[in-house]
C-alpha positions in Angstrom: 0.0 0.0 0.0 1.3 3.3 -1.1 2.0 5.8 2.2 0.2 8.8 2.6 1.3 12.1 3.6 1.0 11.0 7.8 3.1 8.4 7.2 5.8 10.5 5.4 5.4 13.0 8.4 6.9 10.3 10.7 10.1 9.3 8.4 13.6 10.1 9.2 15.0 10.8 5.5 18.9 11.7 4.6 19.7 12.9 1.5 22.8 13.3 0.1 23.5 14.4 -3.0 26.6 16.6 -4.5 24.4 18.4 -7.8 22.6 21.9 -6.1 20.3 21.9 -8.6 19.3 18.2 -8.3 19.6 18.2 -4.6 16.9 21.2 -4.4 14.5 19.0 -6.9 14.5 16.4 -4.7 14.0 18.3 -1.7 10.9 19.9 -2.6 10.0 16.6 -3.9 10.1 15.0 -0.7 8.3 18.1 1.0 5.6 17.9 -1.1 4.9 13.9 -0.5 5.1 15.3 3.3 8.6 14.7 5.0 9.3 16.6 7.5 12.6 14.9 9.3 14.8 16.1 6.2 18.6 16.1 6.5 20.4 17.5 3.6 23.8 17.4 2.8 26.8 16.9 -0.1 28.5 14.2 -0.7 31.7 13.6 1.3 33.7 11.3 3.7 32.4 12.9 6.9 28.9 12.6 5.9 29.2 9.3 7.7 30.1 10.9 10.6 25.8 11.3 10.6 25.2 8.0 11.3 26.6 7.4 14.7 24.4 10.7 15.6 20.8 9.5 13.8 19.4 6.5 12.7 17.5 7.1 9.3 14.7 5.2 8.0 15.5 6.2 4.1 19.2 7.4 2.7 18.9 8.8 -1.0 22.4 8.8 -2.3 23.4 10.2 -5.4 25.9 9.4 -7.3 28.2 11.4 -10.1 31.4 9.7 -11.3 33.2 12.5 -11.4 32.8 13.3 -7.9 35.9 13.3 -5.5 34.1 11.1 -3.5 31.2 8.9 -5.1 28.0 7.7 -4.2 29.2 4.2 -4.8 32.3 4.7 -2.6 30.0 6.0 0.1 27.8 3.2 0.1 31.0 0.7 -0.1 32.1 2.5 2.9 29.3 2.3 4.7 29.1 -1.1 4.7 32.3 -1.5 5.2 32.1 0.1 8.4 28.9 -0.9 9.3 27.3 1.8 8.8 24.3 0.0 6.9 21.3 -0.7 9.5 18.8 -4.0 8.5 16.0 -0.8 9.3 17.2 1.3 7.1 16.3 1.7 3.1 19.6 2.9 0.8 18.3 4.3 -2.5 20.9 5.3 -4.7 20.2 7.3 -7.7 22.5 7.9 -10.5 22.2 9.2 -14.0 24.6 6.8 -15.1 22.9 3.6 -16.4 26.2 2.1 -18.0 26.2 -1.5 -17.5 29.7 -1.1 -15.1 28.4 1.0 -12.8 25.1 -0.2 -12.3 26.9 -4.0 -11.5 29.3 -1.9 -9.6 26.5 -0.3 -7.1 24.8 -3.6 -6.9 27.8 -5.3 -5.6 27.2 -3.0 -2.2 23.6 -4.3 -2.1 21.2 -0.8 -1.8 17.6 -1.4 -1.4 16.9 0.1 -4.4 18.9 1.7 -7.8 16.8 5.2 -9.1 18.4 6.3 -12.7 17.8 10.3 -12.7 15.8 12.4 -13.9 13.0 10.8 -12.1 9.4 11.8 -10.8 7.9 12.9 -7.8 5.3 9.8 -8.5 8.5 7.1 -9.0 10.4 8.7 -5.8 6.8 7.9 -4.4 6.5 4.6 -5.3 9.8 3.1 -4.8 10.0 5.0 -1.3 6.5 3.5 -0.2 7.7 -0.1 -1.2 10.7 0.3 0.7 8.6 1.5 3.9 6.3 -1.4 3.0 8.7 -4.4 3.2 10.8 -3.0 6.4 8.1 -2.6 8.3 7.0 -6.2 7.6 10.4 -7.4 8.3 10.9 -4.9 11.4 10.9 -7.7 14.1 13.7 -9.7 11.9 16.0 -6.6 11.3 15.9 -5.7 14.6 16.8 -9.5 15.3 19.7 -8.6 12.6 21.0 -5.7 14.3 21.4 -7.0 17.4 23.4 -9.9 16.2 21.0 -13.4 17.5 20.8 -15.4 15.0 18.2 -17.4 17.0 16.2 -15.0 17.2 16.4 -14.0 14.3 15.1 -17.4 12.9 12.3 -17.0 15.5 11.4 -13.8 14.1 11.3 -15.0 10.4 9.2 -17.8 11.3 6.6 -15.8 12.2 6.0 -14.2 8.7 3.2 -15.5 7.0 3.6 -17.1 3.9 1.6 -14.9 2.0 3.2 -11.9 3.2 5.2 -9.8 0.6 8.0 -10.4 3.2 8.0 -14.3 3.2 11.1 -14.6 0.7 13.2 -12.1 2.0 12.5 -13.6 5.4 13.6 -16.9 4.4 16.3 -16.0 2.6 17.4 -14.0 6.3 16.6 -17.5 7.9 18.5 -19.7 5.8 21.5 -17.9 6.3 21.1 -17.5 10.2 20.6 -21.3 10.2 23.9 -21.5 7.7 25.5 -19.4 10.7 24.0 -21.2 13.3 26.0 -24.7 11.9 22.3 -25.7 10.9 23.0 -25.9 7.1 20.9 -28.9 6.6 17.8 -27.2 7.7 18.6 -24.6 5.8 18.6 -26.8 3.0 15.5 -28.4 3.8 13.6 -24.7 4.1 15.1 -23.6 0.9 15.2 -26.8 -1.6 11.2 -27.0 -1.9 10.7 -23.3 -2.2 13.0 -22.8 -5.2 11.6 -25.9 -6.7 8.5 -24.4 -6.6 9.6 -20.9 -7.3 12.8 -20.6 -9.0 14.1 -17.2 -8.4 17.6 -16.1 -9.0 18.8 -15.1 -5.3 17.0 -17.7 -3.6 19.2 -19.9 -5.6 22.1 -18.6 -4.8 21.3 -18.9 -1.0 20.2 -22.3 -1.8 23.9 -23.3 -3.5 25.6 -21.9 -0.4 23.5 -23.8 1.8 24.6 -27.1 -0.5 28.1 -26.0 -0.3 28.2 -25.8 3.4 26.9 -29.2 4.1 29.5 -30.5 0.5 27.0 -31.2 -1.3 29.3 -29.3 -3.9 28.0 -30.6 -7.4 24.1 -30.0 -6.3 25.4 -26.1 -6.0 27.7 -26.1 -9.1 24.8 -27.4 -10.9 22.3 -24.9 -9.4 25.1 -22.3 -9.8 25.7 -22.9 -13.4 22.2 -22.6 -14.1 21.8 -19.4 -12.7 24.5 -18.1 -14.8 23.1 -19.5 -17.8 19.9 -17.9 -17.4 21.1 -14.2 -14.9 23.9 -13.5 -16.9 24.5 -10.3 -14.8 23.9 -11.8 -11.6 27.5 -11.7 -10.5 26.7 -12.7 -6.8 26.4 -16.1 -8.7 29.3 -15.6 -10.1 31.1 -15.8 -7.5 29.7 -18.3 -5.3 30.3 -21.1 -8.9 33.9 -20.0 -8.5 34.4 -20.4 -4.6 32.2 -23.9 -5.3 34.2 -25.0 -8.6 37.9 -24.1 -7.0 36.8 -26.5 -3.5 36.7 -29.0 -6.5 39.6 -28.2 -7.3 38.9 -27.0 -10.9 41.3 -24.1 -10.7 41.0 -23.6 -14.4 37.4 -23.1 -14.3 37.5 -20.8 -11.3 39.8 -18.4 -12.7 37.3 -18.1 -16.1 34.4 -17.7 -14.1 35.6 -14.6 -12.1 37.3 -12.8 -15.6 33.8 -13.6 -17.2 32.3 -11.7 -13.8 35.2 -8.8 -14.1 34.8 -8.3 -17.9 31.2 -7.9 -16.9 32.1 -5.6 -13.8 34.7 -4.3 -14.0 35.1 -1.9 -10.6 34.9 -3.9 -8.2 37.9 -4.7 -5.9 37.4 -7.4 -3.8 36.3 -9.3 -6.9 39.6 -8.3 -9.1 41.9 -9.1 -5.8 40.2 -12.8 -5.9 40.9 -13.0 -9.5 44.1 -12.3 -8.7 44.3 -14.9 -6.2 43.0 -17.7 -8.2 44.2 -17.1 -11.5 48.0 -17.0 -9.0 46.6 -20.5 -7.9 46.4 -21.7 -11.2 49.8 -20.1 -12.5 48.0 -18.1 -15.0 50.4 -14.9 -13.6 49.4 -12.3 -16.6 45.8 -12.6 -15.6 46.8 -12.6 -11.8 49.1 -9.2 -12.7 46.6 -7.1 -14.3 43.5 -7.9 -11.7 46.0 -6.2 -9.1 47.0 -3.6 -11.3 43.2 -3.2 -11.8 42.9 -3.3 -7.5 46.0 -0.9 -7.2 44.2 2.0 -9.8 41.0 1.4 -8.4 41.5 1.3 -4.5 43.4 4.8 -4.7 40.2 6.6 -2.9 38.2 3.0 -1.7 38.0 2.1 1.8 39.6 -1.6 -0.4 42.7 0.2 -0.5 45.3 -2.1 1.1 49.1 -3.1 0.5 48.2 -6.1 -0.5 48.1 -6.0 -4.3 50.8 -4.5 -4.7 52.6 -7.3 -2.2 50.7 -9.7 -4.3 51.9 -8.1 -8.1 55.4 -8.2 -6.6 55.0 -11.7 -5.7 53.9 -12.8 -9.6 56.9 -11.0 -10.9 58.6 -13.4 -8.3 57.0 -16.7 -9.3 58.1 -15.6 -13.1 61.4 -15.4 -12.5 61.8 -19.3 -12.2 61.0 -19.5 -15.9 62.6 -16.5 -17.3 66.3 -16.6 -19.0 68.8 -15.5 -16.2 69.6 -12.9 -18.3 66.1 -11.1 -17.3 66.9 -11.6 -13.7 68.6 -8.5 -12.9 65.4 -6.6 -14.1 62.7 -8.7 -12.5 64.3 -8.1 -9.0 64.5 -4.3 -10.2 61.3 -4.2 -10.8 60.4 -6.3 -7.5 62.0 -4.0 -5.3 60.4 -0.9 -7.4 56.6 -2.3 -6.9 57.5 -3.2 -2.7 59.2 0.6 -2.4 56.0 1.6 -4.1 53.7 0.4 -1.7 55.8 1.3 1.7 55.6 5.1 0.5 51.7 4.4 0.3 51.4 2.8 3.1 54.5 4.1 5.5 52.6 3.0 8.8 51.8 -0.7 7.7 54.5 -2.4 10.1 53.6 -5.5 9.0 54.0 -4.7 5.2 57.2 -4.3 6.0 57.9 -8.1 7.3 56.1 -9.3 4.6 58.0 -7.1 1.7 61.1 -8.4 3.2 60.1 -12.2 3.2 58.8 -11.3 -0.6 63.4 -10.4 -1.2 64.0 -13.3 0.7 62.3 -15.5 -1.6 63.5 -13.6 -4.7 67.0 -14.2 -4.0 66.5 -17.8 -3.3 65.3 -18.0 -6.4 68.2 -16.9 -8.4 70.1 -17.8 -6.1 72.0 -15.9 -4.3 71.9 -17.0 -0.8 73.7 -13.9 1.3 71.0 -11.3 -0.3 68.0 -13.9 0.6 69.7 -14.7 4.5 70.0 -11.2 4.5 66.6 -10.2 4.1 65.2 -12.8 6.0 67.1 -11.5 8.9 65.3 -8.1 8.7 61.9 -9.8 8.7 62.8 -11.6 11.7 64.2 -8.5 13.1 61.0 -5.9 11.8 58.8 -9.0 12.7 59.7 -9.6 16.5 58.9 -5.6 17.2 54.8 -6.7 16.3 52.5 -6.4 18.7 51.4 -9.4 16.7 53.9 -11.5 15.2 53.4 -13.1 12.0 53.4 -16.9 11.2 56.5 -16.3 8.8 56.4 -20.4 7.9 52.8 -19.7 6.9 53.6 -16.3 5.2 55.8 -18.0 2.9 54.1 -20.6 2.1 51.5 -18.4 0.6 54.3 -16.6 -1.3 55.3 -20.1 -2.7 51.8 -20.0 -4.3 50.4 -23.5 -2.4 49.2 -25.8 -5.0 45.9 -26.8 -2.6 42.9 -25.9 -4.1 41.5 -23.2 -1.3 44.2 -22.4 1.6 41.7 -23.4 4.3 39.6 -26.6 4.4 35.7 -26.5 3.4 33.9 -26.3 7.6 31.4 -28.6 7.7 29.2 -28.3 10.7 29.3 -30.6 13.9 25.4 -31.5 12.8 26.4 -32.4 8.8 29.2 -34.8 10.0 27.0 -36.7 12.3 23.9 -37.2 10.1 26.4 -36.9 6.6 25.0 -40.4 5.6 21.4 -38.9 5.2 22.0 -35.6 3.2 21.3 -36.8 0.1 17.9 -34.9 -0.8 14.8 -35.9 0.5 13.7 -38.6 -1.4 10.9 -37.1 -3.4 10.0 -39.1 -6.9 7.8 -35.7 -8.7 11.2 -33.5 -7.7 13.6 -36.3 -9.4 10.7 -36.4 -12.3 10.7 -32.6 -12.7 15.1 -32.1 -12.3 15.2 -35.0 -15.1 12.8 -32.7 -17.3 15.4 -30.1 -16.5 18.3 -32.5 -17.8 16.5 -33.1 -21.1 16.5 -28.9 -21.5 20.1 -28.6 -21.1 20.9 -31.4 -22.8 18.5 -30.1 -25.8 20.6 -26.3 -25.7 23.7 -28.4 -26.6 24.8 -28.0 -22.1 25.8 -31.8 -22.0 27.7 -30.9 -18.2 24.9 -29.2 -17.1 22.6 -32.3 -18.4 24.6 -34.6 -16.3 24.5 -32.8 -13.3 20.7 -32.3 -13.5 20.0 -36.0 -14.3 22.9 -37.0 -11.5 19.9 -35.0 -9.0 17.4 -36.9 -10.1 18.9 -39.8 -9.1 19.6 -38.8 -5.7 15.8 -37.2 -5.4 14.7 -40.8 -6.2 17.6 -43.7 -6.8 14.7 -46.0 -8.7 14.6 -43.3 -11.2 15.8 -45.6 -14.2 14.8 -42.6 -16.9 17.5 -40.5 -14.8 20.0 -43.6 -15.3 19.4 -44.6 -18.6 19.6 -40.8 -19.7 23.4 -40.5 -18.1 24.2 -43.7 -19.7 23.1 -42.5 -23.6 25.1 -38.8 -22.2 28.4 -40.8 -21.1 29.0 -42.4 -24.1 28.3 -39.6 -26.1 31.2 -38.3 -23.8 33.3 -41.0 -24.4 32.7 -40.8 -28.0 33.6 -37.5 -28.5 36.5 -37.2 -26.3 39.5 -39.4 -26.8 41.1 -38.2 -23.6 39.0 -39.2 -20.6 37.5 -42.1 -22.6 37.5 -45.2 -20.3 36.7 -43.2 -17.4 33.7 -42.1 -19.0 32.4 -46.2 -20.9 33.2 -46.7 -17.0 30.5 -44.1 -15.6 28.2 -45.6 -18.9 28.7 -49.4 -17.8 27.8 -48.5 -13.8 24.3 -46.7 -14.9 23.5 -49.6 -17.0 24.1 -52.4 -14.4 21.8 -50.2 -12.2 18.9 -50.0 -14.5 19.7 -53.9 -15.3 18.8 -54.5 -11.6 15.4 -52.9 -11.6 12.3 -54.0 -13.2 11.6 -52.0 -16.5 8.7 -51.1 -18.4 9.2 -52.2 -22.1 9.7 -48.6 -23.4 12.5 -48.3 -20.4 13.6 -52.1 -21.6 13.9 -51.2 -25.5 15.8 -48.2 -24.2 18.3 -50.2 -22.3 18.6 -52.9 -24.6 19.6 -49.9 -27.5 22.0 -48.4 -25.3 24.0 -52.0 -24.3 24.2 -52.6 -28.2 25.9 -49.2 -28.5 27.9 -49.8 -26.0 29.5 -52.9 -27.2 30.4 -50.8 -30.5 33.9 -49.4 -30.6 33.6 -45.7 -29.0 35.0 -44.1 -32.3 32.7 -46.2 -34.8 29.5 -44.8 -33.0 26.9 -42.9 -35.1 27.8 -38.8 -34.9 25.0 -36.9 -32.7 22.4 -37.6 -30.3 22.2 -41.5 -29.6 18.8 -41.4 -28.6 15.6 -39.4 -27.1 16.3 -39.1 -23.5 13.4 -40.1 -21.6 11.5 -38.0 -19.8 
């Protein structure tokens, strides 16, 4: 329901925009629907300053690129300080509707993006729909705020189903159970609800909730299907990289997060785990431009750090191991160049300083010249015992040394998945394995044979009598096998296990003649088998 003038009478409103003329429009705007708590200011740093005075029900933020200090960069900061209340509705406006910076304000989550010029009537609505859902999810955000997750899963559950609330609220509750070490009821909240409703960040939440009790190829399926169909939903994005690199598919990490960069390219945190990965994967011109990018970009973030330009430093490192000796001499040049850099940046980072010298240490090793590397490994121990916090150094270098382990940390499973791991397959559910196998057949029909596989793979575990599911992955694995020469026997492997299963089940004689076809083709040489689809899939 839209709010009348009373109820715009009773909201605290901040706006803060850097345009006079724009900032005026606005503020008779907002008079006229009836606001009387109005704060008004420009855009700048100490604006934030505001909100450990007030707390705000509705922050208009404007943003102007060319700004010395951005809308964007405000928002970022205020949620990187925590700044951002669960009560309180962000609205940023912007009059640039450029793909990057629209992905760019999205990646600091406002309530709401406003493309100016806009009307009085469009401020109207998308204030009063703001208003609308946090009062309905007032209970919950005040849950948030005080930091209970328990209570905040008590608050969620009571939001009615039909409320206009409902999926935000269990969206809020699967995460708290996530938090909570109760992944596999978040699972069980969120896996019927997308079935029934798929919607693009329900989904998401949904694949995090399957990574966190490793149920890692549900959520790269999921993942992957998001993409396919959100292909600017970057949030997903990212989560398919953090699930595919726990696999230990590098490779396909790194390729994921440049196809999220190309896309959006401004964001920081996103180019530094580009960086990361793609360093992981030894693909070091791809890891030294996304720090480049982080360097240029976090000159006036609250992301600006040393580390890039520790990390750009470091690839130049790694490089020198396959580089002619003769382009030693400038390699370490330009070593020490990037680590000088970044102590005139950052001349009070103490710890930058143990970590640049651990960065010479392992640079001389590698050309080796041992008295230059014991040298500068003395000064880290040195600069590193005068912490108020030592350093691991053994761990320090062994990052530098770029570990080979998929993720540096082991995937946390909670106490509650270990002890009942033997039961978090899905529920079983025959109409679900019906209706992912119908899924399968779409994929597999758009020319996505992986994503087929995956889908039909579900199926299976949604109902493990599902011989359509098996008989389907048995045509798609020798298709494999046909096609690629390389991973062949693993694959007529994977082909002779589904059709042993169906061969153990009693068949209807279409699922019979279907079986029969496939163990014919099957005992024909790989490379002698007919170009193309083998078969309808069954559905």
């Amino acid at each position: 329901m839209a709010l009348k003038q009373r109820d715009y009478a009773k909201l605290s409103v901040l706006l803060l925009e850097s345009s006079g003329p724009m900032r005026s429009a606005i503020f008779y705007m907002l008079r006229d629907l009836g606001v009387e708590q109005l704060s008004v200011a420009t855009l700048s740093a100490q604006v934030l300053d505001l909100f450990d005075e007030h707390a705000f029900d509705i922050v208009l933020l404007g943003h102007n690129g060319r700004d010395s200090t951005t809308g964007i960069q405000l928002l970022e900061e205020a949620r990187y300080r925590g700044y951002i209340r669960a009560t309180t509705g962000w609205i940023l406006m912007t009059s640039d509707s450029s793909q990057e910076t629209i992905l760019h304000a999205l990646d600091s989550r406002p309530d709401d993006l406003l493309t100016k010029p806009f009307s009085q009537e469009e401020l109207h609505q998308r204030i009063s729909s703001i208003v609308a859902q946090k009062r309905a999810l007032k209970p919950v955000s005040l849950a948030l705020e005080q930091g209970d997750p328990k209570a905040v899963i008590q608050a969620c559950k009571r939001i009615p189903r039909l409320s206009n609330a409902y999926h935000d609220a269990s969206l809020i509750r699967a995460r708290a159970l996530i938090d909570l070490g109760e992944a596999p009821d978040a699972v069980q909240l969120l896996e019927r609800y997308y079935w029934e409703e798929p919607e693009k960040e329900l989904g998401v939440t949904l694949a995090y909730a399957y990574l966190s009790v490793r149920r890692l190829d549900d959520a790269q399926a999921l993942l992957s299907n998001i993409v396919d169909h959100y292909p600017l939903f970057l949030q997903a994005y990212d989560l398919l990289a953090r699930v595919l690199e726990y696999q230990g598919e590098l490779d396909e990490a790194r390729e994921i997060l440049q196809a999220a960069t190309a896309k959006s390219p401004l964001g920081i945190p996103r180019q530094l785990e580009l960086g990361r990965v793609a360093t992981q994967s030894n693909a070091y011109d791809v890891a030294r431009l996304a720090y480049k990018k982080s360097i240029n970009l976090g000159r006036k973030s609250c992301y600006r750090s040393a580390e890039p330009h520790l990390k750009l430093a470091n690839i130049t490192r790694l490089q020198i191991n396959s580089s002619p000796d003769r382009a030693h001499a400038g390699l370490i040049a330009e070593i020490r160049e990037t680590l000088a850099k970044a102590q005139q940046e950052f001349p009070k980072d103490d710890e930058l300083r143990v970590r640049a010298e651990l960065v010479l240490n392992e640079t001389y090793l590698a050309v080796g010249d041992i008295e230059s590397a014991s040298r500068a490994l003395s000064r880290a121990d040195m600069l590193n015992s005068s912490l108020r916090k030592p350093l691991n150094l053994t761990r320090e270098r062994d990052a530098l040394n770029n570990d080979p382990v998929p993720v540096l940390e082991p995937l946390k499973v909670p106490d509650s998945v270990a002890a009942v791991e033997a039961d978090e397959a899905p529920k079983r559910d025959p109409q679900m394995s019906a209706k992912v196998n119908r899924i399968g057949i779409k994929h597999y029909l758009a020319g996505k044979r992986a994503q087929a596989i995956r889908y039909f793979g579900m199926a299976t575990e949604y109902d493990p009598t599902n011989a359509l599911a098996y008989l389907n992955l048995a045509q798609l694995f020798l298709e494999s096998a046909r096609d690629d020469t390389n991973r062949r026997d693993e694959r007529l492997r994977m082909v002779d296990r589904y059709l042993r299963l169906t061969q153990r089940m009693q068949l209807a004689d279409e699922l019979m003649e279907r079986q029969n076809t496939l163990v014919h083709l099957r005992e024909t040489p790989a490379e002698k088998l007919p170009k193309g689809s083998l078969g309808m899939l069954l559905q």
